[in-house]
HTML snippet that shows the backbone in 3Dmol.js (N, CA, C, O; Angstrom):
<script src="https://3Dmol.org/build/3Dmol-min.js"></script>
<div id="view" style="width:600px;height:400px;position:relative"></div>
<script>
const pdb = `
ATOM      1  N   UNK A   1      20.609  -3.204 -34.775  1.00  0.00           N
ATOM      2  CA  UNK A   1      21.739  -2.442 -34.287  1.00  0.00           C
ATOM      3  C   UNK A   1      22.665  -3.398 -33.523  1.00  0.00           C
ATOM      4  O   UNK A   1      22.202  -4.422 -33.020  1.00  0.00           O
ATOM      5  N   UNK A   2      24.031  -3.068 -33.423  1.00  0.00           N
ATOM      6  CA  UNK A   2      24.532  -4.141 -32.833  1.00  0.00           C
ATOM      7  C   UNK A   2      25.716  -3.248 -31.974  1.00  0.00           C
ATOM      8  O   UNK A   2      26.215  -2.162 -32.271  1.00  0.00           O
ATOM      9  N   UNK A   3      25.939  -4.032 -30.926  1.00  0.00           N
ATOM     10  CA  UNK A   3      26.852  -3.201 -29.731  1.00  0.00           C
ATOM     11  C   UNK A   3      28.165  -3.963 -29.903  1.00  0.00           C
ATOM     12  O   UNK A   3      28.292  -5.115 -30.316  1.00  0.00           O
ATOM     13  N   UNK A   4      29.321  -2.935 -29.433  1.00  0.00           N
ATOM     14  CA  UNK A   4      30.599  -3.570 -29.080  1.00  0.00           C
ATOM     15  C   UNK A   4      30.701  -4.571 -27.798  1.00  0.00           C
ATOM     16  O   UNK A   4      31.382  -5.591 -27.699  1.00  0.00           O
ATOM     17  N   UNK A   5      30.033  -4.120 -27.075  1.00  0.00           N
ATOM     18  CA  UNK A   5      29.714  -5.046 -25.504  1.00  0.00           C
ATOM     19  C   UNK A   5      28.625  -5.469 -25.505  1.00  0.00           C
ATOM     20  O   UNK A   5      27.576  -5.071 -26.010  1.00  0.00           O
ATOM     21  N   UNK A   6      29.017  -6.719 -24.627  1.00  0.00           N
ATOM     22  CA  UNK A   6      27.452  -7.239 -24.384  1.00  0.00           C
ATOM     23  C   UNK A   6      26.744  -6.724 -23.176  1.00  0.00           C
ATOM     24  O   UNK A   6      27.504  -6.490 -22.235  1.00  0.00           O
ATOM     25  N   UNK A   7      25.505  -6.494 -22.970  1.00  0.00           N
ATOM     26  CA  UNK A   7      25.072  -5.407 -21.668  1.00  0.00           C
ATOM     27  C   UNK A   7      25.071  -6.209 -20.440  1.00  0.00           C
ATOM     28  O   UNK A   7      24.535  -7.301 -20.250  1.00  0.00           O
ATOM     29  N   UNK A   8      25.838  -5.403 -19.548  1.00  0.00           N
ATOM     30  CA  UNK A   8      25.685  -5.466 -18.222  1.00  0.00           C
ATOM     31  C   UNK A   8      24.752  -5.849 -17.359  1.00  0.00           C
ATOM     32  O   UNK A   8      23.886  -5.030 -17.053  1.00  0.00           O
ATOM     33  N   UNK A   9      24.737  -7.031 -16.851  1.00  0.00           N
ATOM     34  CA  UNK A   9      23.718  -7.338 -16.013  1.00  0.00           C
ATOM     35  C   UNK A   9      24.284  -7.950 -14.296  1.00  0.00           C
ATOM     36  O   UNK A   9      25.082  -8.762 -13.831  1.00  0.00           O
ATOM     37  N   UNK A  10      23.081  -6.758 -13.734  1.00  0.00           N
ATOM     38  CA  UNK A  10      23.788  -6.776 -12.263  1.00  0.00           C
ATOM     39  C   UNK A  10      22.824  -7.557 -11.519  1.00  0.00           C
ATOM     40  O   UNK A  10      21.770  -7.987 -11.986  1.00  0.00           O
ATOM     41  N   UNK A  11      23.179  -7.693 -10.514  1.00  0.00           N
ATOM     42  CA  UNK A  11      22.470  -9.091  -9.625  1.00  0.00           C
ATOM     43  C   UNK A  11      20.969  -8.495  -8.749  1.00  0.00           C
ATOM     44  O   UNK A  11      20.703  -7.387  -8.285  1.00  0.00           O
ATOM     45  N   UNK A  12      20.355  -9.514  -8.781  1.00  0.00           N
ATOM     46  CA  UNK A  12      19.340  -9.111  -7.799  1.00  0.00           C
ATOM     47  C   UNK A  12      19.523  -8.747  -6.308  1.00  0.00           C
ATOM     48  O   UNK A  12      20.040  -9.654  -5.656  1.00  0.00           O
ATOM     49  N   UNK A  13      19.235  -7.690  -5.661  1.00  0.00           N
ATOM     50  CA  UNK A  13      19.905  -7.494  -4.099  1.00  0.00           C
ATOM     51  C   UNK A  13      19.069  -8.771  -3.221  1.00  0.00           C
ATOM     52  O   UNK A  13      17.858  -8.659  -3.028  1.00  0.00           O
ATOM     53  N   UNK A  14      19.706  -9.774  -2.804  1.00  0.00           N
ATOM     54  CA  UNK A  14      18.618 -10.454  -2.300  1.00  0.00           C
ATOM     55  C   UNK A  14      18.601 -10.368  -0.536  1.00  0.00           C
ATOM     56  O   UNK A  14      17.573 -10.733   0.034  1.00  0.00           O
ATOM     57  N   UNK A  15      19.561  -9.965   0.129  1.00  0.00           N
ATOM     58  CA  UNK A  15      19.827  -9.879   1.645  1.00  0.00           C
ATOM     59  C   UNK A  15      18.123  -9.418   2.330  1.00  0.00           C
ATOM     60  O   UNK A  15      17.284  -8.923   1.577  1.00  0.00           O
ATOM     61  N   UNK A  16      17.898  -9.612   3.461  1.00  0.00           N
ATOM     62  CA  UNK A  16      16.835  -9.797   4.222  1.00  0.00           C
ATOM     63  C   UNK A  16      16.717  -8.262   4.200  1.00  0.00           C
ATOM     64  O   UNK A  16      17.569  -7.392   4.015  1.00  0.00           O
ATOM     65  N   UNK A  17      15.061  -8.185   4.509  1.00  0.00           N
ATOM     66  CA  UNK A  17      15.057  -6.095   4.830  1.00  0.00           C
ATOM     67  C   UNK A  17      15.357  -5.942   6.073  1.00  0.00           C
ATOM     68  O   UNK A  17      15.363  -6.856   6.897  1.00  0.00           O
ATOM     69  N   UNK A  18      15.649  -4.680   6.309  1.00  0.00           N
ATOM     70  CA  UNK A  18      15.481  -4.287   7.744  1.00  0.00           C
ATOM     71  C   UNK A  18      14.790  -3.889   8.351  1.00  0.00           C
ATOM     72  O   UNK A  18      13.937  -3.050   8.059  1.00  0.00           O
ATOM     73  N   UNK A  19      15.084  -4.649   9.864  1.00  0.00           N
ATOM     74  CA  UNK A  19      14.315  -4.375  10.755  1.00  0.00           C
ATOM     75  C   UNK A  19      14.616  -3.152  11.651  1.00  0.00           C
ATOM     76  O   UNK A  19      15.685  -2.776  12.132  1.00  0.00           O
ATOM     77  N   UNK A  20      13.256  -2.590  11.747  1.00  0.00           N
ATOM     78  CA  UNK A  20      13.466  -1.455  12.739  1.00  0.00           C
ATOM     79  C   UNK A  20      13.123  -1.413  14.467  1.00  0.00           C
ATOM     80  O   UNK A  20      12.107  -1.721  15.091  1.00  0.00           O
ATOM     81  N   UNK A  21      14.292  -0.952  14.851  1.00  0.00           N
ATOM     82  CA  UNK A  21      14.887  -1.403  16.332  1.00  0.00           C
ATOM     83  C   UNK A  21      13.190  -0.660  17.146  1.00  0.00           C
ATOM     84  O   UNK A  21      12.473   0.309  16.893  1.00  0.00           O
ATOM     85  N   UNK A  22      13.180  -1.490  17.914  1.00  0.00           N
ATOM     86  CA  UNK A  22      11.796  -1.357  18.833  1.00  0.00           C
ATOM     87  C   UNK A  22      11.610   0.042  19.401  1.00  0.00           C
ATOM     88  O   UNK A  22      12.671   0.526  19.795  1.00  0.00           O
ATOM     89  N   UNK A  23      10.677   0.720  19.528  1.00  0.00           N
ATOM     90  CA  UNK A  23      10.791   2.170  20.174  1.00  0.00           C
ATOM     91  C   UNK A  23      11.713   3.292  19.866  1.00  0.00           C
ATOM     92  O   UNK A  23      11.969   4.284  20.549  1.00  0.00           O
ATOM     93  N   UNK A  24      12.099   2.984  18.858  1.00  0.00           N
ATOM     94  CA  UNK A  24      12.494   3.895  17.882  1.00  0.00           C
ATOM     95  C   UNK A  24      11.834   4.700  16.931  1.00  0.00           C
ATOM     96  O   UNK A  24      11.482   4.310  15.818  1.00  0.00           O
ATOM     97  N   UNK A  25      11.695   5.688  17.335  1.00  0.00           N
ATOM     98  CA  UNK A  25      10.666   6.759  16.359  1.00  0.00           C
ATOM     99  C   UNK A  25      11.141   6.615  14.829  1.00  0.00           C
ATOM    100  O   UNK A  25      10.424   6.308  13.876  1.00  0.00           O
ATOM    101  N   UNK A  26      12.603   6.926  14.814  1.00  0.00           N
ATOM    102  CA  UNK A  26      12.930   7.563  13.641  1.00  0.00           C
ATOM    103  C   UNK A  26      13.009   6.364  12.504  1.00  0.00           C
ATOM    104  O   UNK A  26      13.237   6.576  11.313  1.00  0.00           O
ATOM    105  N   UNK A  27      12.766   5.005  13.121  1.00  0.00           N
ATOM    106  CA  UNK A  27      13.077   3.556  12.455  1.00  0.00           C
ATOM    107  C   UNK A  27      11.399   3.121  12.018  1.00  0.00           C
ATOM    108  O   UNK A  27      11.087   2.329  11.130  1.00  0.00           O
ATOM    109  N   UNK A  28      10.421   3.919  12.956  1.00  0.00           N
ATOM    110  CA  UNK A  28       9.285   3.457  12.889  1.00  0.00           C
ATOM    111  C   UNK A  28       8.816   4.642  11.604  1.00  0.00           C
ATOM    112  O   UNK A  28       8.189   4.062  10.717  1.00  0.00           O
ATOM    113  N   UNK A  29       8.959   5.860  11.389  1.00  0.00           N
ATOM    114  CA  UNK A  29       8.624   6.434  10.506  1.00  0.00           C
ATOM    115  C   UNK A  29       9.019   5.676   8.889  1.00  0.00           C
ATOM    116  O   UNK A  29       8.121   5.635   8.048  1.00  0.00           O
ATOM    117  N   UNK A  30      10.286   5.153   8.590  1.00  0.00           N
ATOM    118  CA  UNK A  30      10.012   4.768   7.147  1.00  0.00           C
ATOM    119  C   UNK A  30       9.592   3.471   7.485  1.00  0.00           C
ATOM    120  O   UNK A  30       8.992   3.168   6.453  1.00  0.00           O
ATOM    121  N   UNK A  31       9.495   2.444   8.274  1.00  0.00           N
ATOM    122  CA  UNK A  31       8.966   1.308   8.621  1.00  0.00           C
ATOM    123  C   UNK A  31       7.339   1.273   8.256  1.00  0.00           C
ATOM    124  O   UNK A  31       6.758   0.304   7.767  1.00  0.00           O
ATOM    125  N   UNK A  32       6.740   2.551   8.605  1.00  0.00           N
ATOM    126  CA  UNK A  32       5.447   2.541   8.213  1.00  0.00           C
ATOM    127  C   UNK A  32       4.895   2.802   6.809  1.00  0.00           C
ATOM    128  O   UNK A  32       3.929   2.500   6.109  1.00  0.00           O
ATOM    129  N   UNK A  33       6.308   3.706   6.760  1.00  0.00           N
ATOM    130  CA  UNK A  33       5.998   4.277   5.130  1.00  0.00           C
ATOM    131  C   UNK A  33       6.121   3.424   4.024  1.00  0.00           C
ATOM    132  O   UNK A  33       5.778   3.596   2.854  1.00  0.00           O
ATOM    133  N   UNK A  34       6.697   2.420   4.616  1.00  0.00           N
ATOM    134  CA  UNK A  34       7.257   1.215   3.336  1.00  0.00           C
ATOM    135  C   UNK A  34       6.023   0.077   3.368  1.00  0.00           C
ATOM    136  O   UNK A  34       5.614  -0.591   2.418  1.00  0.00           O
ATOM    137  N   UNK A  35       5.612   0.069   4.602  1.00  0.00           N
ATOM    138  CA  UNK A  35       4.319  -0.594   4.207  1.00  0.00           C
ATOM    139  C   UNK A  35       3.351  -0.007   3.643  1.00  0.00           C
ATOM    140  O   UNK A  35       2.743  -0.930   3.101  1.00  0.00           O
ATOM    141  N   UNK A  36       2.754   1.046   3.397  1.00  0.00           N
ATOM    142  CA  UNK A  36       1.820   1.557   2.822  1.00  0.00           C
ATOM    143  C   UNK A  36       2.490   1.614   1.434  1.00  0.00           C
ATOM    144  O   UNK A  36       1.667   1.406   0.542  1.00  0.00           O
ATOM    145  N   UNK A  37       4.071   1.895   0.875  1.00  0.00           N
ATOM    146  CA  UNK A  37       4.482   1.950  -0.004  1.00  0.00           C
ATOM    147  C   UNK A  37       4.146   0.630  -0.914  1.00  0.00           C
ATOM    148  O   UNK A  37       3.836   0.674  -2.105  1.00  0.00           O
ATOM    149  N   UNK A  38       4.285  -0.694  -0.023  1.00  0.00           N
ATOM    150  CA  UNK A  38       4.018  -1.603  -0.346  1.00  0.00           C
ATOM    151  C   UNK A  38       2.869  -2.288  -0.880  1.00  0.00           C
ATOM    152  O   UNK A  38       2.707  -2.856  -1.960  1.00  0.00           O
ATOM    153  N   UNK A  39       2.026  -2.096   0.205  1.00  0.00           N
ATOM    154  CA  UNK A  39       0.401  -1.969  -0.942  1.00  0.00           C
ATOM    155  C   UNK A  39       0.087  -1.491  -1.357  1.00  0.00           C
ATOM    156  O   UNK A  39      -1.143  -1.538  -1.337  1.00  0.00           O
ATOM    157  N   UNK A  40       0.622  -0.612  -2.100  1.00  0.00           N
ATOM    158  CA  UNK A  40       0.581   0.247  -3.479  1.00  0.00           C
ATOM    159  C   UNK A  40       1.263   0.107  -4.089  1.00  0.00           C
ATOM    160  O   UNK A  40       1.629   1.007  -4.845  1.00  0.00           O
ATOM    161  N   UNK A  41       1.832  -1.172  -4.086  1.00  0.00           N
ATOM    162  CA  UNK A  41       2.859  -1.457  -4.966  1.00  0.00           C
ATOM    163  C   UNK A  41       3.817  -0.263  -5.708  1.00  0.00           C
ATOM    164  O   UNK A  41       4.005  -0.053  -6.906  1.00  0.00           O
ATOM    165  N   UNK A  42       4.253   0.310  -4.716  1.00  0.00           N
ATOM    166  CA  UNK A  42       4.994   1.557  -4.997  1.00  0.00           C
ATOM    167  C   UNK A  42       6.827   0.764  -4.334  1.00  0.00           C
ATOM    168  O   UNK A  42       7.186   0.843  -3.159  1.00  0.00           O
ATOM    169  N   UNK A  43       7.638   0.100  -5.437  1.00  0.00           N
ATOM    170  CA  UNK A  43       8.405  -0.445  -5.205  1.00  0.00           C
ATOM    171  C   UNK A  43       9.870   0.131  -4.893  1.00  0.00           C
ATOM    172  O   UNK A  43      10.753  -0.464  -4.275  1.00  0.00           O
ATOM    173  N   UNK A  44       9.958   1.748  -5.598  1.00  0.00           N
ATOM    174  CA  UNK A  44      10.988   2.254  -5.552  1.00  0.00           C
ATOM    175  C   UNK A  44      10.727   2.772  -3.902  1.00  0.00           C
ATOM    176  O   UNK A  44      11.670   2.664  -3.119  1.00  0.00           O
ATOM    177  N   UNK A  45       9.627   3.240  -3.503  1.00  0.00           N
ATOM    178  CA  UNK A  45       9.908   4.035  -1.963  1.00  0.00           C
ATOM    179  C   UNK A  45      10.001   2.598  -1.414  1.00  0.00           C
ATOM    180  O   UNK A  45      11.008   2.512  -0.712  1.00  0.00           O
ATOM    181  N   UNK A  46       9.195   1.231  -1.488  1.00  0.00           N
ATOM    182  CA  UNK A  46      10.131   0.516  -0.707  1.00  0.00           C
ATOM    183  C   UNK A  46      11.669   0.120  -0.140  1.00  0.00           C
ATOM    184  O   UNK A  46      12.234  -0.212   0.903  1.00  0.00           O
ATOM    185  N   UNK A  47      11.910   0.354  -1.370  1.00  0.00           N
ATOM    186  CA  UNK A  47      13.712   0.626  -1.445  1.00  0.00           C
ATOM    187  C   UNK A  47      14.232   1.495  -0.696  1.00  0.00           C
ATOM    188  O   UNK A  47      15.006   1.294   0.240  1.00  0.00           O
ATOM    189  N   UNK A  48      13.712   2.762  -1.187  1.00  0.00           N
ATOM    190  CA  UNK A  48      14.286   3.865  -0.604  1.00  0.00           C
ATOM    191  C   UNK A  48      13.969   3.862   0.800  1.00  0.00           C
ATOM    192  O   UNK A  48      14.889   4.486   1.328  1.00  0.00           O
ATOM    193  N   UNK A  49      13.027   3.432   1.823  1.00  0.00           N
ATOM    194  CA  UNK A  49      12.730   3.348   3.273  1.00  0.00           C
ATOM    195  C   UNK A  49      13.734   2.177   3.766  1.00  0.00           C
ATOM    196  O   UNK A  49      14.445   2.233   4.769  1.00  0.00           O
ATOM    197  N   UNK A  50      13.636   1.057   2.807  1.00  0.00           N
ATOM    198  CA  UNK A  50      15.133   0.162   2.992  1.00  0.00           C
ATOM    199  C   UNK A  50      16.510   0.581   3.221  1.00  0.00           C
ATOM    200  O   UNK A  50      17.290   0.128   4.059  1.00  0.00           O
ATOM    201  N   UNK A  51      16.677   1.368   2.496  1.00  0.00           N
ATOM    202  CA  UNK A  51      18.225   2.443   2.602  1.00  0.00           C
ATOM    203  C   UNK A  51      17.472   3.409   3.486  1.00  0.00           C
ATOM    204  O   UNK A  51      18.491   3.441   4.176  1.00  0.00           O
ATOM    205  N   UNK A  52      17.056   3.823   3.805  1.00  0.00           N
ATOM    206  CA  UNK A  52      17.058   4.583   5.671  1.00  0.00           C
ATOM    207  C   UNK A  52      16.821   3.980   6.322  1.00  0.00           C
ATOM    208  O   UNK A  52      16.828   4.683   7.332  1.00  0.00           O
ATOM    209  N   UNK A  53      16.479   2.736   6.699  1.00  0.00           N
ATOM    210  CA  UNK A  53      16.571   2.283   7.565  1.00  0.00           C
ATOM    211  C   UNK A  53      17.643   1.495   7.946  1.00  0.00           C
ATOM    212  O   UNK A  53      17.702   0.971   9.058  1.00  0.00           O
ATOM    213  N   UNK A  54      18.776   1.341   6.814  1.00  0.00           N
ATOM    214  CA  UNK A  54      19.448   0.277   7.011  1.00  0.00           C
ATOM    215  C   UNK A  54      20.890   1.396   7.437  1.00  0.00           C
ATOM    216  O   UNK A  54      21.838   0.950   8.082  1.00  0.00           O
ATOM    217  N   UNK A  55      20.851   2.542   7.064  1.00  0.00           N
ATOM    218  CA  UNK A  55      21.794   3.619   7.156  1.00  0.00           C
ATOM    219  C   UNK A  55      21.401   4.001   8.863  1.00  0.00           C
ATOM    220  O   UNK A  55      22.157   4.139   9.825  1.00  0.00           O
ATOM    221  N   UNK A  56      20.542   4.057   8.806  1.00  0.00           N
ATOM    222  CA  UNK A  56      19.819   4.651  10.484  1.00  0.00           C
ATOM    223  C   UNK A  56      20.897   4.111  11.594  1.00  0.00           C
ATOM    224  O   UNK A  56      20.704   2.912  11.796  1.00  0.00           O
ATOM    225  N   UNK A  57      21.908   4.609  12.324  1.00  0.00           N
ATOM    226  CA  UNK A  57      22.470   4.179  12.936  1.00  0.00           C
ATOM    227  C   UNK A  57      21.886   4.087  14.362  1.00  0.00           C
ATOM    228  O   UNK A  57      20.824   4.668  14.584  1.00  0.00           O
ATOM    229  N   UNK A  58      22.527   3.374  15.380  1.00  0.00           N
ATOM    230  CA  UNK A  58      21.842   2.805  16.778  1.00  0.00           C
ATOM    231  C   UNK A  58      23.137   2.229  17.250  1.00  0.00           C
ATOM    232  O   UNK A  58      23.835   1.463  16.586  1.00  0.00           O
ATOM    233  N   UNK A  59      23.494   2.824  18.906  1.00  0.00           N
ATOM    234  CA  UNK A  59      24.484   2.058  19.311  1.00  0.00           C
ATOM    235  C   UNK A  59      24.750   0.962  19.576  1.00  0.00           C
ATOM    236  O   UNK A  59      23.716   0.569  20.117  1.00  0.00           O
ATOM    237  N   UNK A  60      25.597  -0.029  19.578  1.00  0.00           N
ATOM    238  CA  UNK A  60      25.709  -1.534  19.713  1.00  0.00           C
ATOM    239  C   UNK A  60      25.431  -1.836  20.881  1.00  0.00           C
ATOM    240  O   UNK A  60      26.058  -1.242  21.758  1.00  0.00           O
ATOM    241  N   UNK A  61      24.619  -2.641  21.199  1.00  0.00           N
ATOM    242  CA  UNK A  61      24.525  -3.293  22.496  1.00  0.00           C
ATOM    243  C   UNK A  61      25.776  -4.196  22.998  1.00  0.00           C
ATOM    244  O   UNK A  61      26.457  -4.917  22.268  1.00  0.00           O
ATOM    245  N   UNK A  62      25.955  -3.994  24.521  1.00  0.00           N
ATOM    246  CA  UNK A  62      27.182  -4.555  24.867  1.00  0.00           C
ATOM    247  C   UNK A  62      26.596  -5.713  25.761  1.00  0.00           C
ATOM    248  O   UNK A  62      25.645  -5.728  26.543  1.00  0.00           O
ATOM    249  N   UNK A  63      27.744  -6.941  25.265  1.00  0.00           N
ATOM    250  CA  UNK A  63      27.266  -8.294  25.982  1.00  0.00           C
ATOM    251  C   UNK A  63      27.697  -8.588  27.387  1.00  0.00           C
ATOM    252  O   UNK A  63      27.333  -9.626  27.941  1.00  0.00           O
TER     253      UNK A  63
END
`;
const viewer = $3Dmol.createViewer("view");
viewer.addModel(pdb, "pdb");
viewer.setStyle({}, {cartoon: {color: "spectrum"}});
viewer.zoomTo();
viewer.render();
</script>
């Protein structure tokens, strides 16, 4: 079979994961979940605890 386009290929996300801010409940809940996600090689909820945690907002510390 042959295509009009050649297929799309998108990049690997490579940026660092996030970290979840210290004593933070709501940062520590997918923080935990992504590790257990992780040794279970369950790769999509790693992701997905990545995007809540990285969405999770926290006010800026002032210098």
């Amino acid at each position: 079979m042959t295509y009009a386009q050649s297929p799309v290929e998108l990049p690997l996300r490579t940026d660092p994961e996030p970290v979840p801010v210290a004593g933070c409940g709501v940062c520590a809940a997918p923080a935990a979940q992504r590790r257990e996600a992780r040794l279970r090689g369950d790769h999509s909820t790693v992701s997905d605890c990545n995007v809540e945690l990285r969405n999770h907002p926290h006010p800026k510390e002032e210098a």
